[in-house]
VOMI-835996 format. One record per residue (C-alpha): residue in one letter; x, y, z. Coordinates in pm, whole numbers. Each point is the difference from the previous one (the first is absolute). Example, Ala and Ser with C-alpha at 12.3 -4.5 7.8 and 13.67 -1.06 7.14 Angstrom:
<nodes>
A  1230  -450  780
S  137  344  -66
</nodes>
This chain:
<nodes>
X  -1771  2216  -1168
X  -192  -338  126
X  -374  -44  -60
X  -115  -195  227
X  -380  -5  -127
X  -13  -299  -188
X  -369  26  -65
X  -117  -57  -342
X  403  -158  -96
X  -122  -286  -208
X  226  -342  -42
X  210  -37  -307
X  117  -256  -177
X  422  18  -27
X  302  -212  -90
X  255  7  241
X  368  84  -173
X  255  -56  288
X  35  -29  385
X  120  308  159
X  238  105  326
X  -318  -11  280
X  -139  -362  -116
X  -257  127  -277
X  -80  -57  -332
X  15  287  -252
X  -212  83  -264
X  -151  270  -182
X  -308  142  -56
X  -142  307  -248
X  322  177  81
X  66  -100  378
X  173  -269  171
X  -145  -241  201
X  161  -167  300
X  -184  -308  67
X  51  -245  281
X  46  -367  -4
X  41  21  -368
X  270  -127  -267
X  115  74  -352
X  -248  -166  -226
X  -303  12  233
X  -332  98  -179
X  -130  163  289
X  -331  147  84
X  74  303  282
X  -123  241  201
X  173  301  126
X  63  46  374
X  236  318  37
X  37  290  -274
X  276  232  2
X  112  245  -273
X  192  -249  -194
X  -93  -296  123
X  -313  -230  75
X  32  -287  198
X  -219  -262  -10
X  -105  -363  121
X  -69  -302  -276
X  -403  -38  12
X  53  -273  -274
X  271  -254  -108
X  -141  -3  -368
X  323  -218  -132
X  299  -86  206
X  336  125  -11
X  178  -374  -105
X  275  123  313
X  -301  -38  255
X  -37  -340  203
X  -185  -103  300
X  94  214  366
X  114  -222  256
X  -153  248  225
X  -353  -15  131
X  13  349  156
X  145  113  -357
X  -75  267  -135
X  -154  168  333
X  329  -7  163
X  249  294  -77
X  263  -228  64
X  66  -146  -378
X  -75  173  -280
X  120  -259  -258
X  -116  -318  170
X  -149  -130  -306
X  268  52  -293
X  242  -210  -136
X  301  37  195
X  239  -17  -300
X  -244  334  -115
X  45  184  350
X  403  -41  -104
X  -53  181  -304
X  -262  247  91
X  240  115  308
X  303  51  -227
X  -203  205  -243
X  -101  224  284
X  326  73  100
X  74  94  -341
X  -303  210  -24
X  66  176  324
X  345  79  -85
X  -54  165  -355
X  -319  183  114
X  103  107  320
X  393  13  2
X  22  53  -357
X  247  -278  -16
X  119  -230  -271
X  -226  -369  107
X  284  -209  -171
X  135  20  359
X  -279  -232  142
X  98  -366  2
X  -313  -299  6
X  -123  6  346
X  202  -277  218
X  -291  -274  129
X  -76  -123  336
X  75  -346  48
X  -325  -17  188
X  -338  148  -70
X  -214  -131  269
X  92  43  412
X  277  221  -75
X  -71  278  226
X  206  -11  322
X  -241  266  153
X  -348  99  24
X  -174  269  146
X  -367  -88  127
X  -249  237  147
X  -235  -37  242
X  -365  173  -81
X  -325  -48  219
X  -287  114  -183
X  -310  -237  159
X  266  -246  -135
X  337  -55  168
X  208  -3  -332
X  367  -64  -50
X  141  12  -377
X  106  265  -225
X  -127  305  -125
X  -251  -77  -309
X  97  165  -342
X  24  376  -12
X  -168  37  383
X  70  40  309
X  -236  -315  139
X  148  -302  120
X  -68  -328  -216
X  -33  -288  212
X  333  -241  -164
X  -16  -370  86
X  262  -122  -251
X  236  188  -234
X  220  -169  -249
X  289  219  10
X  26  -9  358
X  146  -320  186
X  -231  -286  145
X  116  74  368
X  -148  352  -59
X  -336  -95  -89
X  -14  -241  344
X  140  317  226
X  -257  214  -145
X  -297  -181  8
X  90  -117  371
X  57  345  90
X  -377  107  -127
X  -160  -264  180
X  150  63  318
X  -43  342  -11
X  -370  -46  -76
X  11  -226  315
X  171  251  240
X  -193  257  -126
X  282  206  -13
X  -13  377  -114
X  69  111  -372
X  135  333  -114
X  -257  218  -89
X  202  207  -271
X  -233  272  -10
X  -70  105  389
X  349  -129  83
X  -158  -222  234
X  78  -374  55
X  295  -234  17
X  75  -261  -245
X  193  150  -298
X  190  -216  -236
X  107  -394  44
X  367  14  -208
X  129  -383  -133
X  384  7  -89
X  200  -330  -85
X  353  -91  -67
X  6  -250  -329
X  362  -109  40
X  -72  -93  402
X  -402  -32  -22
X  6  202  294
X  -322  201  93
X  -87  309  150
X  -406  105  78
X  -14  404  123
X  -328  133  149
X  -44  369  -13
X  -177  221  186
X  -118  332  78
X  73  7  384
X  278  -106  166
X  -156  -318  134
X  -104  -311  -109
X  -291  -144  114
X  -31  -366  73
X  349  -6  -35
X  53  -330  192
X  -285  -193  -233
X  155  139  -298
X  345  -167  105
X  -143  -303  111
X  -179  -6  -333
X  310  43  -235
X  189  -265  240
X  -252  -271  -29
X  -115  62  -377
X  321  136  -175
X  338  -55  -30
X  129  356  -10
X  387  135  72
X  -137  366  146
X  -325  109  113
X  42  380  -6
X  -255  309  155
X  -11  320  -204
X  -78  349  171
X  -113  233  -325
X  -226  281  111
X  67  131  -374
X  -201  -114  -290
X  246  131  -281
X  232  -328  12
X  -66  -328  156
X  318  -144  84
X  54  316  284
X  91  31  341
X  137  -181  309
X  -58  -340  4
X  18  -319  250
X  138  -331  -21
X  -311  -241  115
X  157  -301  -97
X  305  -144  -135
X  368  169  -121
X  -199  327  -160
X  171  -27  -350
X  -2  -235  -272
X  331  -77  -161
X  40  -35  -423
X  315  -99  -171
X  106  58  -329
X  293  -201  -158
X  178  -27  358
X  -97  345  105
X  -233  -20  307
X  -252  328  56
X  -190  35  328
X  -345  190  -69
X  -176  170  283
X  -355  53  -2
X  -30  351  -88
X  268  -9  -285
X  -9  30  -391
X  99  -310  -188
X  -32  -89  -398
X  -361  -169  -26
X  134  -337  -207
X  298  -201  90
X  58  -155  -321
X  7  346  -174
X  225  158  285
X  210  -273  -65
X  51  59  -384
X  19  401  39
X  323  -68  259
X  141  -274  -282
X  -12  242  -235
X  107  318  163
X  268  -215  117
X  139  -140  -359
X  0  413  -96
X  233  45  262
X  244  -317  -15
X  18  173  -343
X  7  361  21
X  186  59  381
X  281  -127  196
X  87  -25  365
X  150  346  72
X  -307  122  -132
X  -285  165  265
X  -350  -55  0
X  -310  268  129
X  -356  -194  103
X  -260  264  0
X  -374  -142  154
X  175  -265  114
X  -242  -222  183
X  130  -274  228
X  364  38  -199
X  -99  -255  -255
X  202  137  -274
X  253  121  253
X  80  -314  120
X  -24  -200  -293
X  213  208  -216
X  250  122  316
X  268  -296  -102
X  59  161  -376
X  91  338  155
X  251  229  227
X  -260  179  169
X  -371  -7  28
X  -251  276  145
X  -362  -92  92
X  -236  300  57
X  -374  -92  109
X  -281  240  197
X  -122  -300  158
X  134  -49  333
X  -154  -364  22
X  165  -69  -319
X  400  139  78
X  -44  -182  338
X  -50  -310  -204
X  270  72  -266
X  225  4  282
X  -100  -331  88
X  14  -162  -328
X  362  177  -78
X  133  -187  297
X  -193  -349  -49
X  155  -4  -353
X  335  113  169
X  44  356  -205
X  214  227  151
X  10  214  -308
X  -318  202  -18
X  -93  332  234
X  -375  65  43
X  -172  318  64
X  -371  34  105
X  -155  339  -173
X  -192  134  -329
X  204  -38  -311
X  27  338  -88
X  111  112  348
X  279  -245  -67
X  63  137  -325
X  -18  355  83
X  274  -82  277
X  212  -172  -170
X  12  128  -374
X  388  21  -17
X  45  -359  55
X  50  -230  -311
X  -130  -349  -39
X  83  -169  -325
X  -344  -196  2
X  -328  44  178
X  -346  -195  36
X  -315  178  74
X  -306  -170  31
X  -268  270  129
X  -364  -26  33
X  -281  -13  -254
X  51  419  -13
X  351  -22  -145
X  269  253  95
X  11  326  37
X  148  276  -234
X  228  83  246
X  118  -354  93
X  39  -61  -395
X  236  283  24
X  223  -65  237
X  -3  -409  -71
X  136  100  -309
X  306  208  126
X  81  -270  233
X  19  -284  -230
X  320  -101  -190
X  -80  -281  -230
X  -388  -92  24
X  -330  -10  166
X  -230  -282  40
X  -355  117  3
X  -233  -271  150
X  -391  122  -58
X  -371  -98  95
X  -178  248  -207
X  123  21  -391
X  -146  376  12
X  183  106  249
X  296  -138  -111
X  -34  132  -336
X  -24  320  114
X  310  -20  215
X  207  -157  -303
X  -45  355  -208
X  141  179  303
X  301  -220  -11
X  108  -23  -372
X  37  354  15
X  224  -31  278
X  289  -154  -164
X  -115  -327  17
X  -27  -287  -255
X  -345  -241  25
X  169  -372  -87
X  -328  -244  32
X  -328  -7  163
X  -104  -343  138
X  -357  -56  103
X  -57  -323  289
X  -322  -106  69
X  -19  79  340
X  -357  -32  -33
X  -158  -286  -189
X  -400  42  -51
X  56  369  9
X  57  271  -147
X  296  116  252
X  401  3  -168
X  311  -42  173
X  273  199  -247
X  382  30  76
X  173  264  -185
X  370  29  -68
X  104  342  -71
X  409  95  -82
X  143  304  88
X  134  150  -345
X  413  56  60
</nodes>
């Protein structure tokens, strides 16, 4: 039960053991455990709690008594405000080894599973300006703000530069904010649903530096439209200046959307393979990660399949891993709820000249359910942060002949769905952490699991 009277909780004085899945640092206290942001192992800490739950208190650093040796200078001047990083300030080669240890931890606690599995998390290449998308949001509170949302809150931190975002970001955004202070244009009043400007959304290709700058709203008009295009034409060079409709405040990236200016995708390529990505559409968050997860996958099946062999995408996306993989089999079959996205797997089958693959808009598990006599010998699912459901474990696992490929955002989830499939005839082979996430706490893990014969 939580406690949220915090009078009369006095700080303590606590060593901080290890970093734990959620970016804290865990200690322990007179019998409890402590989960303490912006800490590291080895950090004499004086703290204060914040949050008290039956088994847990959570609490903030008051004092930095002596310094964890992995701790050196943020890069960040919003840092630690912003809930964007939670590791900003730790040795990278550290935030490698903390994240595999997680994984491991995650697994045996939660899936009961054997942590020799988990390989040493695979690095970025690139630390700093890695993301290929950012989601801003506008807040007018006496101050027109534009940023993201401060550390555990809802308010909007005002963000002039970030480090892990790229240069060309920083200039959009900042632009953006001034000229909507100018306009005086309308901002979304969360609360009394009132308002206009919602989000400003920054997406770039790496392999074509192409850019894309999305302004969301809450009606379906844009005001000062024509300044705002004359704006982006005389200040930026963007490939696509898109207007979101999203009367919903549950996901940002929703609803119909127009094509202001320019072609109204960007296009990536990986290793010859060309992707178109529309505005509205998932894509992996770091291009030099994406890159190494498809390398890999790839050199497990130049090993392990052969060209009369069929292939099931599940979450599919744009048909990255349908396309890229489509040459190595007989038969591919894409299945994706997004109709933005199967539009634009169409596209990129037919720019990469792949005749091979069908694609079928609709939930995974309708798919499933309708299908559940078919046979595939391998299958890829890469689902949201919730992982999969019972049911979809279930029939995945009567479909598959040789193996499934488990690609996963949220090591909980995923260890959770790995007990449902070792007891469903199934054989766990590795676990292989990416860094999909430098500066955070945040794992990419791909999972190859072999159907016992």
């Amino acid at each position: 039960m939580q406690n949220n009277d915090l009078k009369g909780q006095e700080e303590v004085n606590l060593v901080v053991e290890k970093l734990v899945y959620g970016g804290y640092g865990m200690a322990r206290y007179e019998g409890k455990i402590y989960l303490i942001e912006n800490s590291y192992p080895g950090d004499f800490l004086k703290v204060i709690p914040s949050k008290i739950t039956k088994n847990l208190v959570f609490a903030k650093p008051v004092e930095i008594i002596t310094a964890s040796n992995y701790r050196i200078p943020s890069s960040c001047k919003h840092y630690p405000a912003c809930g964007g990083c939670q590791w900003l300030d730790c040795k990278y080669e550290y935030q490698l080894e903390a994240k595999t240890n997680i994984v491991k931890e995650q697994l045996s606690r939660i899936g009961k599973i054997d942590d020799s599995f988990v390989k040493n998390t695979i690095k970025s290449d690139i630390i700093w300006e890695y993301r290929n998308r950012m989601e801003y949001t506008f807040e007018n509170n006496q101050v027109l703000k534009l940023g993201l949302k401060e550390k555990r809150s809802n308010n909007v931190l005002n963000i002039f530069s970030c480090p892990i975002s790229p240069k060309e970001f920083d200039n959009i955004k900042n632009g953006i904010r001034s000229l909507a202070e100018k306009l005086g244009l309308s901002v979304y009043n969360k609360k009394n649903r009132t308002g206009i400007l919602k989000h400003l959304v920054l997406r770039k290709a790496f392999y074509t530096n192409q850019l894309m700058a999305i302004i969301v709203t809450h009606t379906e008009y844009l005001p000062a439209e024509n300044e705002i295009k004359e704006y982006f034409q005389k200040h930026y060079h963007i490939n696509s200046l898109i207007h979101v409709m999203n009367s919903s405040d549950k996901i940002i990236l929703r609803g119909p959307y127009r094509t202001l200016l320019g072609e109204g995708v960007i296009e990536e390529e990986f290793d010859g393979f060309k992707f178109q990505i529309p505005p509205t559409s998932f894509f992996q968050n770091n291009y030099n990660v994406t890159k190494k997860i498809l390398r890999y996958i790839l050199d497990y099946f130049k090993n392990n399949s052969n060209r009369s062999d069929t292939l099931l995408d599940l979450y599919s996306g744009v048909g990255l891993f349908s396309v890229y993989y489509a040459p190595l089999f007989k038969f591919v079959e894409s299945v994706e709820s997004s109709k933005v996205s199967v539009k634009a797997s169409f596209s990129n089958a037919n720019i990469n000249s792949i005749k091979n693959i069908k694609f079928t808009q609709g939930l995974v598990k309708d798919f499933l359910v309708k299908n559940k006599t078919k046979k595939f010998d391998f299958v890829i699912v890469d689902p949201p942060r919730n992982g999969l459901y019972k049911k979809e474990i279930d029939l995945i696992s009567n479909i598959t002949n040789k193996a499934v490929i488990y690609v996963s955002c949220d090591p909980s989830t995923l260890a959770r769905d790995l007990s449902i499939f070792l007891k469903k005839d199934f054989n766990l082979m590795s676990v292989q952490p990416f860094d999909m996430f430098p500066n955070t706490y945040h794992i990419e893990n791909v999972v190859i699991l072999e159907k016992k014969y």
